[in-house]
C-alpha positions in Angstrom: 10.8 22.4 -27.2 9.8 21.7 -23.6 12.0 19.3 -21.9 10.9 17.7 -18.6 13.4 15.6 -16.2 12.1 12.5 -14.3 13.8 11.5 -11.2 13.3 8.3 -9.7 12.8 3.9 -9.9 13.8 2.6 -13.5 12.9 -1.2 -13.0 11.6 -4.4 -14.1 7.8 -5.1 -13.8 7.2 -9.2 -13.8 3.3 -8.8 -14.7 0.9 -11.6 -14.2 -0.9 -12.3 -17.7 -4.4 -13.3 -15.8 -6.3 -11.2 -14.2 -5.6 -12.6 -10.3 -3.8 -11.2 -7.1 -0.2 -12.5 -6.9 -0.5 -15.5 -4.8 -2.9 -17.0 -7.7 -1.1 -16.0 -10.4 0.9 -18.2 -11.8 2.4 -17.6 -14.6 4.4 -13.6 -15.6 5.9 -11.4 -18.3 8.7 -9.3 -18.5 8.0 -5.2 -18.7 9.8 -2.2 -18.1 8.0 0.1 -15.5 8.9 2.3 -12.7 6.6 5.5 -12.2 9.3 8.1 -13.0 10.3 6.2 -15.9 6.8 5.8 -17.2 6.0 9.3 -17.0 9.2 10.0 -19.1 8.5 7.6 -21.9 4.8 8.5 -21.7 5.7 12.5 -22.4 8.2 11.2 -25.2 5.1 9.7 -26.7 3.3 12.8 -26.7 6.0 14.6 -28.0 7.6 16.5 -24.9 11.5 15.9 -24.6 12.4 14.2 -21.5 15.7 12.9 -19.4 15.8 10.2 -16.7 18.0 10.6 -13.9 18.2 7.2 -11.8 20.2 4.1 -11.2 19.9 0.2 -12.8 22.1 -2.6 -11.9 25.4 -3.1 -14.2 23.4 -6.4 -15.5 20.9 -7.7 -18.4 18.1 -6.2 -16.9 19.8 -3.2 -16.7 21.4 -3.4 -20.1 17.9 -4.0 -21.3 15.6 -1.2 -19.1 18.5 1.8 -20.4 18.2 0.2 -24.3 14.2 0.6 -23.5 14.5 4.1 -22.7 16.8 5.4 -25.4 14.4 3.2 -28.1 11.5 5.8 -26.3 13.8 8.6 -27.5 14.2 9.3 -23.0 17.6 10.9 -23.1 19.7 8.3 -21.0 22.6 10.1 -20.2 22.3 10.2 -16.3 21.0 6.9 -16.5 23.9 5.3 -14.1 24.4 1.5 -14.1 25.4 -0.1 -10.9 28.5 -2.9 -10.4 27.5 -3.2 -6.9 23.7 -3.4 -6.7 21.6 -5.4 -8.8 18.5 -4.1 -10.8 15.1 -3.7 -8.9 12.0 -6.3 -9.9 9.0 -5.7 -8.8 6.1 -8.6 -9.1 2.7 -6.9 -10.1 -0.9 -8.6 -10.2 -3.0 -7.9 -13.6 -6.2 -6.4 -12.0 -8.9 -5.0 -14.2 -10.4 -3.5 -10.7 -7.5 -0.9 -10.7 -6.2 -2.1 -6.6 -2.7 -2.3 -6.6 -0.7 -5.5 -5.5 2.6 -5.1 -6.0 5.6 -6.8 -4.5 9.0 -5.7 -4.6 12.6 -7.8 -5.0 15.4 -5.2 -3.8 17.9 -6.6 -1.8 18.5 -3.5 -1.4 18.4 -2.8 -5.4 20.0 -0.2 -7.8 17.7 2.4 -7.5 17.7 2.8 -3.7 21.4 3.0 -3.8 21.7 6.2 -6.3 23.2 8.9 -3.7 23.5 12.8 -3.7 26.9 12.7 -5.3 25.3 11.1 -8.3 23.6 13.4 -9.3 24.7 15.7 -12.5 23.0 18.9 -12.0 23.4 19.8 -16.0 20.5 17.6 -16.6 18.9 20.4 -15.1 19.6 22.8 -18.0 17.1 24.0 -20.0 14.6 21.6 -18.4 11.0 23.3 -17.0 9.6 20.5 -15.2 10.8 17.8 -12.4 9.1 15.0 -12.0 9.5 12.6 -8.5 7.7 10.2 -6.6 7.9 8.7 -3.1 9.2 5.1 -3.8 12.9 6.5 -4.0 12.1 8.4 -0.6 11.8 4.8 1.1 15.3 4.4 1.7 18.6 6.5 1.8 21.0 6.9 -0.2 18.0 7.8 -2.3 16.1 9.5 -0.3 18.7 12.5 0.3 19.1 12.5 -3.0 15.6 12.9 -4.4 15.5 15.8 -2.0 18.8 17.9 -3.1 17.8 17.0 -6.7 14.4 19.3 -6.0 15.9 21.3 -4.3 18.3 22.2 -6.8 15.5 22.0 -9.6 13.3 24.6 -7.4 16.2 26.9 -7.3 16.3 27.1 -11.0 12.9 28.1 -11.5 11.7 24.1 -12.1 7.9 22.7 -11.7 8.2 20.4 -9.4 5.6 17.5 -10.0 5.1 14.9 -7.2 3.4 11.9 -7.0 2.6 9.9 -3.8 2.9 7.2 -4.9 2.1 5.0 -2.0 3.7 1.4 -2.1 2.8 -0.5 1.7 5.4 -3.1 0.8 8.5 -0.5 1.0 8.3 0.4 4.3 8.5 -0.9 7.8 7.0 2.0 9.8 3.7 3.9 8.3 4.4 6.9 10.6 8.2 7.0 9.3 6.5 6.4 5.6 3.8 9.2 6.0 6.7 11.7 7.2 8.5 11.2 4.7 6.1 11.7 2.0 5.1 14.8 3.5 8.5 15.8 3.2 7.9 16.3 -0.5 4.8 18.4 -0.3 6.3 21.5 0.9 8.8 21.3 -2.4 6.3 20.5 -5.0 4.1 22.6 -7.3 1.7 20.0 -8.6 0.7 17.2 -6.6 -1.0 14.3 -7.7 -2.7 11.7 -6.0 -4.6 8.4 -6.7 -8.4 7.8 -4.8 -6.9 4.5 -3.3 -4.1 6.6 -1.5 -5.8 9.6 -0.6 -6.8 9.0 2.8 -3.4 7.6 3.7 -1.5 10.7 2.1 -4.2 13.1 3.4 -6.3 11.7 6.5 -9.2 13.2 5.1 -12.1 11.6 3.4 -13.5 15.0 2.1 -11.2 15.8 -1.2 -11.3 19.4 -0.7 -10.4 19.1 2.8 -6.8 16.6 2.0 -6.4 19.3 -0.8 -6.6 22.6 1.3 -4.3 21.1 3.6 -1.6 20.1 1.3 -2.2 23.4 -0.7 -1.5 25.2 2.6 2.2 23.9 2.3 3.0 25.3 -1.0 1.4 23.0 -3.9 -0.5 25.2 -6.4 -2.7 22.5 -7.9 -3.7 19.2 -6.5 -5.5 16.4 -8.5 -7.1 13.2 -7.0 -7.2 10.6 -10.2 -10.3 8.4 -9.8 -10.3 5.4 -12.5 -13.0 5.3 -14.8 -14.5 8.1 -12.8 -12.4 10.3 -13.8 -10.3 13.0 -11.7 -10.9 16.1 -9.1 -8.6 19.0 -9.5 -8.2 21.8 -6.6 -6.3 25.0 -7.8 -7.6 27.0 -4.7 -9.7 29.3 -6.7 -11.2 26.7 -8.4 -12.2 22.9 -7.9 -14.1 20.4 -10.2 -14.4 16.8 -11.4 -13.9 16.1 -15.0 -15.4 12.6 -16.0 -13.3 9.8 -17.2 -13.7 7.4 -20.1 -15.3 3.8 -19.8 -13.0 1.5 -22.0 -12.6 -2.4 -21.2 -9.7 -2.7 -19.1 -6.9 -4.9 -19.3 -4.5 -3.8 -16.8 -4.5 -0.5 -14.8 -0.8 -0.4 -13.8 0.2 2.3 -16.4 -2.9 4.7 -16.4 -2.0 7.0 -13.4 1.4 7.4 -15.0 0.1 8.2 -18.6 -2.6 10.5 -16.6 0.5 12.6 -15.1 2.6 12.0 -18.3 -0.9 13.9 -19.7 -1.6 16.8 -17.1 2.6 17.6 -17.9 2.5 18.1 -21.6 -0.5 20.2 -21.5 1.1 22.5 -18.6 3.9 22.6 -20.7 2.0 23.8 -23.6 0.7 26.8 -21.6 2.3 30.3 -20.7 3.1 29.7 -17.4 1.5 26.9 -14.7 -0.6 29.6 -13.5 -2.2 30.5 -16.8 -3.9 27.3 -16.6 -5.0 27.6 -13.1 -8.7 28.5 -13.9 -12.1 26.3 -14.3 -12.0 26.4 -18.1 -8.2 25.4 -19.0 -8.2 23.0 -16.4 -11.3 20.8 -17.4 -9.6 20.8 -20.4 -6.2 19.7 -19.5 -7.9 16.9 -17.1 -9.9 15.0 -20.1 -6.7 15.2 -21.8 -5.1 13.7 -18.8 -8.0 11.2 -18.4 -7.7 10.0 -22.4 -4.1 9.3 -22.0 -5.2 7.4 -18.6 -7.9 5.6 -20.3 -5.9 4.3 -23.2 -3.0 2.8 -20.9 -5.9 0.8 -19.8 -5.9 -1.5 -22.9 -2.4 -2.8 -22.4 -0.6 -4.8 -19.8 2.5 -3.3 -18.5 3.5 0.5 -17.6 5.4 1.4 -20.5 4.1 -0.7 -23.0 0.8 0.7 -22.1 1.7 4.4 -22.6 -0.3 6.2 -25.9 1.3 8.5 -28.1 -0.1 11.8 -28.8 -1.9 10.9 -32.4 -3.7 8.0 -30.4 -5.2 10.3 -27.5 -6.1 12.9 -29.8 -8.0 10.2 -32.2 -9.5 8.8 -29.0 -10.9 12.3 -27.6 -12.1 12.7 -31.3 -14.2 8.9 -31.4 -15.3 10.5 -28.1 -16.9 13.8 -29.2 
């Protein structure tokens, strides 16, 4: 069986239950969310095998976030659990609009403080895909250890999968946050990034223009998710949008997450990541992707959101 590894933010999502930015909100729910981590339990869903390598605090949050993950069948084993830092809570506006207002309580938090000699490289083993964003790239210890992790993963002939993740509240200087972000490209295989970010991550409005120039670095496929509209895809020698699914939203937190969770499995189910790099496999592989987005729609929360494999394929079934 494929196995992917997820590196990254394992943390506690207090979601509004109206559909209001945060200062009008006021009343919130408990959920377990982090990007990384959502990818990881949304692959488990669709049958890949997955690990999560990251830190929570020693403390009921904690206790609860690693029970979460193993109850997703995520293999928890480098899963390490602070005494010194408490776990990461992050407050996030319902919006049925898809924006993103997020604010996040990490003083400095678990998950920032997860360093180099953390991590266990035998996670590694037997594993074809590495999964990372840029939220753990916002402060060191992290940071330097994100990038050894790849590192390490590239060496042994890992997909690297990267998402951009781009959270405004995490960092004090946008030049500092746009270097490092970049710092990832050059590593990575597969980047995807949301509409909302693109411009940031890219400084190009023209989609095939951000995507040639991150190509140029290294990346071998670059996809641009776009809500309800669907996603772009850029492979070099080929490009296209695949249309999305209307449904009627309840919260868009988890979709971009179930979306990557989505493009992963399918990759995985292929020869090799270039097999699929072609028109045809890849229109196919995106409305997969785009189901899996579309359904984490109807839920609030990240991973409570994520669909399982029989779901999607009943979905793309209703859809025709």
């Amino acid at each position: 069986m494929a196995r992917a590894v997820c590196f990254g933010e394992l943390l506690v999502d207090m979601v509004s239950d109206a559909d209001a930015g945060l200062s009008g909100s006021q009343r919130f729910y408990k959920a377990p969310g982090g990007a990384p981590a959502n990818v990881a339990v949304g692959l488990a869903r669709l049958g890949v095998s997955s690990s999560f390598v990251g830190q929570v605090g020693d403390d009921p949050f904690g206790h609860w976030l690693l029970d979460t993950l193993a109850t997703e069948n995520v293999e928890t084993k480098y899963l390490r659990q602070s005494e010194d830092a408490r776990t990461t809570i992050a407050f996030v506006a319902t919006r049925t609009d898809g924006k993103k207002d997020i604010c996040f309580y990490r003083n400095p938090g678990a998950d920032a403080q997860y360093s180099e000699s953390d991590f266990d490289v035998r996670v590694l083993s037997s594993a074809q895909v590495f999964h990372c964003g840029s939220v753990s790239l916002s402060l060191e210890p992290c940071r330097s250890a994100q990038l050894a992790a790849v590192q390490e993963a590239r060496e042994r002939g890992l997909l690297i999968s990267y998402d951009p993740n781009w959270r405004p509240s995490l960092w004090s200087d946008l030049g500092e946050a746009h270097r490092h972000v970049w710092s990832m490209m050059a590593l990575s295989d597969i980047v995807k990034v949301s509409d909302e970010e693109w411009e940031f991550v890219t400084g190009e409005k023209e989609f095939g223009a951000g995507a040639a120039k991150i190509r140029a670095l290294g990346p071998q496929l670059v996809i641009i998710t776009r809500g309800e509209n669907g996603a772009y895809f850029n492979c070099g020698d080929a490009e296209g949008e695949v249309a999305g699914f209307h449904t009627k939203a309840i919260d868009t937190l988890g979709a971009g997450d179930a979306f990557v969770a989505g493009t992963l499995c399918r990759i995985l189910e292929a020869p090799s990541l270039q097999s699929t790099l072609n028109a045809t496999l890849l229109n196919e592989i995106m409305r997969f992707a785009n189901a899996c987005g579309a359904l984490a729609t109807l839920q609030s929360g990240g991973i409570p959101s994520l669909p399982t494999r029989a779901e999607v394929e009943m979905f793309l079934q209703e859809q025709g």
